[in-house]
C-alpha positions in Angstrom: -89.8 -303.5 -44.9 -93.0 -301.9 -43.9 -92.6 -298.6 -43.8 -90.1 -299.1 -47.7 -93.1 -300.2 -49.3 -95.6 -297.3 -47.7 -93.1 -295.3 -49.2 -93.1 -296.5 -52.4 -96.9 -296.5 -52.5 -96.9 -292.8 -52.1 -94.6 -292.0 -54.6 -96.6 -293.8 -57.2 -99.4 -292.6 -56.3 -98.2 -288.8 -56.1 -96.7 -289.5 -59.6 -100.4 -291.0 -60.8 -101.7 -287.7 -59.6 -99.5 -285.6 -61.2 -99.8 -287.4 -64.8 -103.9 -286.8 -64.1 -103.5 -283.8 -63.4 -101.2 -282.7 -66.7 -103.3 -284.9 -68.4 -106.7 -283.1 -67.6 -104.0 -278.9 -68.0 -103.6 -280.4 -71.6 -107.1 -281.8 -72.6 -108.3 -278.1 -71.6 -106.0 -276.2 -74.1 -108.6 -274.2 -75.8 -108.6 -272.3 -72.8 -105.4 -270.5 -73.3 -102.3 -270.2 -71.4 -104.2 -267.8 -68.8 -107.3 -270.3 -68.1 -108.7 -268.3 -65.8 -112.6 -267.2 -66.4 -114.8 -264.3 -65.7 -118.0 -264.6 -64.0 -120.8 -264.1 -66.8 -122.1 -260.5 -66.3 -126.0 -260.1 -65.7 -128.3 -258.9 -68.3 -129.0 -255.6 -69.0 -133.1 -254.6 -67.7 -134.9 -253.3 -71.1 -135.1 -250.4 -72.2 -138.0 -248.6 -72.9 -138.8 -247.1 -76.0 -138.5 -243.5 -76.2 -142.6 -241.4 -75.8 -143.6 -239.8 -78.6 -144.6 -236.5 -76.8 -141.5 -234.5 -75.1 -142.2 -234.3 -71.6 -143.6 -230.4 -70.9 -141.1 -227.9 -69.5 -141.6 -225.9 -66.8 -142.9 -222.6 -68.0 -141.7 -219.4 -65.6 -144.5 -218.2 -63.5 -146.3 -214.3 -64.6 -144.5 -212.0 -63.1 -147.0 -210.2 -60.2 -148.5 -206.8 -60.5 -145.6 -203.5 -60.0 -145.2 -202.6 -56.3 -146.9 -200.1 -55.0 -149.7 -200.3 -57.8 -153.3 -200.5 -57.3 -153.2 -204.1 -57.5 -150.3 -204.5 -55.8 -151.8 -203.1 -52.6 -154.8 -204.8 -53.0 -153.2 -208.1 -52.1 -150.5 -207.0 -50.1 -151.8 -204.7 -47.5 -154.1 -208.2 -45.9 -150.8 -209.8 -46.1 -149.0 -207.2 -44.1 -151.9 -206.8 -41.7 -152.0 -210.7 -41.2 -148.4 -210.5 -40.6 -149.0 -208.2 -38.0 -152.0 -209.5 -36.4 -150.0 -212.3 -35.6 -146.8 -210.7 -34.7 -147.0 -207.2 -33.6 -144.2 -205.8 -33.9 -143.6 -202.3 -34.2 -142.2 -202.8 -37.9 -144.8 -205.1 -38.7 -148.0 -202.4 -37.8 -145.8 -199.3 -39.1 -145.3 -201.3 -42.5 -149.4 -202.0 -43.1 -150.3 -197.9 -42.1 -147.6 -196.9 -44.7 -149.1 -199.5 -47.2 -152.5 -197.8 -46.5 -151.1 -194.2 -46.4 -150.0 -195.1 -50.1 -153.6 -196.6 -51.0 -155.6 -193.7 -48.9 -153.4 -190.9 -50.8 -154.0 -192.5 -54.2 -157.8 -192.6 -53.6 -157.3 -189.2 -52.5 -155.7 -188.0 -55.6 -158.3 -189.6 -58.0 -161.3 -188.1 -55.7 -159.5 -184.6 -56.6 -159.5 -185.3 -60.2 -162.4 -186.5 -61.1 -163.8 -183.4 -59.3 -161.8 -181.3 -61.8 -162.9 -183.3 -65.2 -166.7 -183.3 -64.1 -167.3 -179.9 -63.9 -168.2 -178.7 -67.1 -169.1 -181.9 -68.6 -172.4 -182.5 -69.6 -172.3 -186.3 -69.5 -170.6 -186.5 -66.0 -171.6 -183.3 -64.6 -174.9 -184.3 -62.1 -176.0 -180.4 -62.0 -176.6 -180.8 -66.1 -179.1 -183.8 -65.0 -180.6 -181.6 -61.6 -179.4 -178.5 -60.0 -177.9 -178.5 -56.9 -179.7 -174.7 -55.6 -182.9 -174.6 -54.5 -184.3 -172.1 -56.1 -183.2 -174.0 -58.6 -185.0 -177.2 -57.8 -187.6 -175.7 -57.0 -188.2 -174.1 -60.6 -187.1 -178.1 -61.9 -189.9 -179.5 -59.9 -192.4 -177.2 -61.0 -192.2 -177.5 -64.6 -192.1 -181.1 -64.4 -195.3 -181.4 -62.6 -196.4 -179.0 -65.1 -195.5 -181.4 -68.1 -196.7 -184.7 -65.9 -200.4 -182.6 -65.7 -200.3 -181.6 -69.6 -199.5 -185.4 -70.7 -202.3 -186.8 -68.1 -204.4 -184.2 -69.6 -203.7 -185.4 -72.7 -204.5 -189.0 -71.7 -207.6 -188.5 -70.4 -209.3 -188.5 -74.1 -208.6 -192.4 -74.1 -207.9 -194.1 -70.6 -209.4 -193.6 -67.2 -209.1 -195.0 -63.9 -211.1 -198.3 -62.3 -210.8 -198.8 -58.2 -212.2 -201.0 -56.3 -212.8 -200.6 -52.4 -214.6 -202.3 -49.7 -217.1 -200.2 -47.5 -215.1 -201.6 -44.6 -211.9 -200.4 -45.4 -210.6 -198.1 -43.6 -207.4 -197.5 -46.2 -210.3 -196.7 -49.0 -211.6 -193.9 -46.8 -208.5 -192.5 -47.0 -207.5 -193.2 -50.5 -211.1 -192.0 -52.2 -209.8 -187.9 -51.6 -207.0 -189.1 -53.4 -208.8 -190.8 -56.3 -211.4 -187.4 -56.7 -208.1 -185.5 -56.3 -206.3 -187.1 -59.3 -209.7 -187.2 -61.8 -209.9 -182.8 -61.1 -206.5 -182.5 -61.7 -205.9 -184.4 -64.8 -209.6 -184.5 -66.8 -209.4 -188.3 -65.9 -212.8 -190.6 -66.0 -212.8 -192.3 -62.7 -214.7 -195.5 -62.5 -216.1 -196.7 -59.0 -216.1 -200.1 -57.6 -217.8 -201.8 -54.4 -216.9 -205.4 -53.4 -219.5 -205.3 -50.7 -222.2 -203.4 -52.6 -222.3 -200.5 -50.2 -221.5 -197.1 -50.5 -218.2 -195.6 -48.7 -219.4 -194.2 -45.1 -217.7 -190.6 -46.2 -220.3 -190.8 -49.4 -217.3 -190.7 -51.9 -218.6 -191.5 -54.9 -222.1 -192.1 -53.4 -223.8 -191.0 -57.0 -221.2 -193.0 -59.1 -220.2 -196.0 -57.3 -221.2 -199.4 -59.3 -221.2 -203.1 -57.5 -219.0 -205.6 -58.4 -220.1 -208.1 -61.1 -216.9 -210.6 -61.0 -214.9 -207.6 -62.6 -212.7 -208.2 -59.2 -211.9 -211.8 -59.8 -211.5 -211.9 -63.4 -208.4 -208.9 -62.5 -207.1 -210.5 -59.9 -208.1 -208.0 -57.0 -206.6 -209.2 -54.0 -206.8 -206.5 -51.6 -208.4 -203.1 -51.3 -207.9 -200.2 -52.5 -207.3 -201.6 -55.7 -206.4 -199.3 -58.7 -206.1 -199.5 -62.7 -205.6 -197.5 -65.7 -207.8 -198.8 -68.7 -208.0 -198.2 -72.0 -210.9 -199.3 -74.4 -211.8 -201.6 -75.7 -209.7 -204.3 -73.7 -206.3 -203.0 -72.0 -206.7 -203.5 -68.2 -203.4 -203.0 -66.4 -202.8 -203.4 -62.6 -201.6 -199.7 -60.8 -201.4 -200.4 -57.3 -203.1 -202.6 -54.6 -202.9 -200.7 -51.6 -203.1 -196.6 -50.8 -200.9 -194.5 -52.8 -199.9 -190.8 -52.6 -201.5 -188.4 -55.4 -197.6 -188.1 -56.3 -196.7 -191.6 -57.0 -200.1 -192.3 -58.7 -199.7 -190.1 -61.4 -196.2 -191.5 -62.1 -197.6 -194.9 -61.7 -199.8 -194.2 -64.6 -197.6 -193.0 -66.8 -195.1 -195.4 -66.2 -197.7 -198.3 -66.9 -198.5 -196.0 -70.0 -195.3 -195.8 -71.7 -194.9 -199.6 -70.9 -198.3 -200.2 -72.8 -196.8 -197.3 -75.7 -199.8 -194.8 -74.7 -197.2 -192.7 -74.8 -193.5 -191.7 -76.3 -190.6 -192.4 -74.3 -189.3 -188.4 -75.2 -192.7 -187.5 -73.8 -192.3 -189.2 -70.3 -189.1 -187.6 -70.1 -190.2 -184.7 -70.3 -192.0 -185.3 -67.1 -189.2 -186.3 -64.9 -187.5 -184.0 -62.4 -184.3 -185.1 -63.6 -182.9 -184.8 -67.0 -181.4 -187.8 -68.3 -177.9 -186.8 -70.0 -176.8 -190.5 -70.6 -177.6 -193.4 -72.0 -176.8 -197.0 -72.3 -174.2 -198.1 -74.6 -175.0 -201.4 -75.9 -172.5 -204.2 -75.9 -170.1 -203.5 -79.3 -167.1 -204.9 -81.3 -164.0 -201.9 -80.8 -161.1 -201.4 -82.1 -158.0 -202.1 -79.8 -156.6 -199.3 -80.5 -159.4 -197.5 -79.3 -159.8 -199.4 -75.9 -156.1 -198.8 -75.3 -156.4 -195.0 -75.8 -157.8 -193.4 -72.8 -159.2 -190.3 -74.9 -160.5 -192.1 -77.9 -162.6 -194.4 -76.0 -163.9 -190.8 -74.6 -164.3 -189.6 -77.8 -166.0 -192.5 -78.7 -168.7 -192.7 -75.6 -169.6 -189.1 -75.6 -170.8 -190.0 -79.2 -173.0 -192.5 -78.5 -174.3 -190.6 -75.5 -174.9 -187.5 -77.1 -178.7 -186.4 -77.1 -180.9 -183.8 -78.6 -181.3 -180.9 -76.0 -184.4 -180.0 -74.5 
């Protein structure tokens, strides 16, 4: 009797179930005949707006100089010789002497050339500016010192010379033939000047010497001997502080002369050893088509260099 009414406990029960069960199928209807659902996909990360500027594209690199040009070797021969320092192989060394074979024999070739253009060319040609002979030179030289004298000369009539020495000074001994040389030669008034107030022990100037009176300090003196070129009623201008050569003195002065504009520069040229054939070409605006053009921009220097002959 016990185990009949178990029995018939579980079958109700299993039929209770079962009517639940269809009971909660049917209440879910709107689900569809397949019930089954998906999981609910993630959201999607934001995107971000598009930039206003396009991102830059790679641009190709220049291409590199052509092998074997002047450039070219320029970079490559300390590449090849680093290679080889570091490895030295026999292709590695043979490789940087034919790179330098190839820069030697192109320097070679321009050396020959520009020997073969110069001659004949008064604005490259150095024998045009001073001969090479000395005969030659010699005949250059003369005339020169010939003109320097003549424009000294010339001078004379409104400058002279002002030097100052020290009795004690040894370099004033020497320099005071040098001062009595320079007044003979060129008609220049040579004024005398002692610092200590006493005669030179040679007597130079014994007759003409005057003492200083502050003119020393108000010039700047420094040192002895100390030599000017004046010109009245006021131009004072520093020569040299220290012994000079009869040579370079009278160059001095005219140098200090055409600076002061005593003197023309066509004048002081004139004076020179050397002939100036060129001269500076001032910065300028050019046509392309003339920097491009090997000849006209020859064309066009040798006109602005072009001087009167003398």
């Amino acid at each position: 009797m016990r185990l009949t009414f178990f029995a018939v406990v579980i079958a109700v029960s299993a039929v209770a179930v079962s009517v639940s069960a269809e009971s909660r199928f049917y209440d879910r209807a709107a689900e569809g005949w397949f019930w089954y659902r998906d999981p609910p996909e993630p959201e999607a990360a934001p995107v971000a707006p598009p930039s206003a500027e396009p991102s830059p594209q790679p641009t190709a690199a220049p291409p590199g100089p052509a092998p074997f040009s002047s450039a070219w070797l320029k970079s490559a021969i300390p590449q090849y010789l680093d290679r080889a320092l570091d490895n030295p192989t026999a292709e590695n060394v043979r490789a940087v002497l034919y790179l330098q074979r190839i820069a030697v024999d192109k320097a070679t070739l321009y050396s020959e050339l520009s020997q073969q253009v110069t001659v004949g060319d008064p604005y490259l040609d150095t024998e045009f500016e001073r001969p090479l002979s000395t005969f030659a030179v010699q005949d250059v030289d003369r005339a020169a010192a010939a003109a320097q004298t003549a424009l000294l000369r010339h001078l004379g009539d409104s400058i002279g010379v002002l030097w100052f020495y020290r009795s004690d000074c040894a370099f004033c001994e020497r320099q005071a033939p040098v001062i009595e040389a320079l007044g003979r030669s060129t008609g220049l008034a040579v004024m005398t000047v002692s610092l200590d107030g006493l005669p030179m022990p040679s007597g130079a100037f014994a007759q003409s010497f005057v003492v200083d009176r502050g003119q020393a300090a108000r010039l700047g003196v420094q040192s002895t001997p100390a030599i000017f070129v004046m010109k009245p009623p006021d131009e004072v201008e520093l020569v040299s502080q220290g012994m000079m050569q009869l040579s370079d003195l009278r160059e001095r002065i005219l140098l200090v002369a055409r600076r002061r504009g005593w003197i023309s520069d066509e004048a002081w040229e004139a004076t020179r050893p050397v002939r100036r054939t060129t001269v500076a070409v001032a910065p300028e605006a050019l046509d392309p088509a003339v920097v491009a053009d090997p000849a006209a921009l020859v064309a066009h220097l040798r006109a602005r260099m072009a001087r009167p002959p003398r």
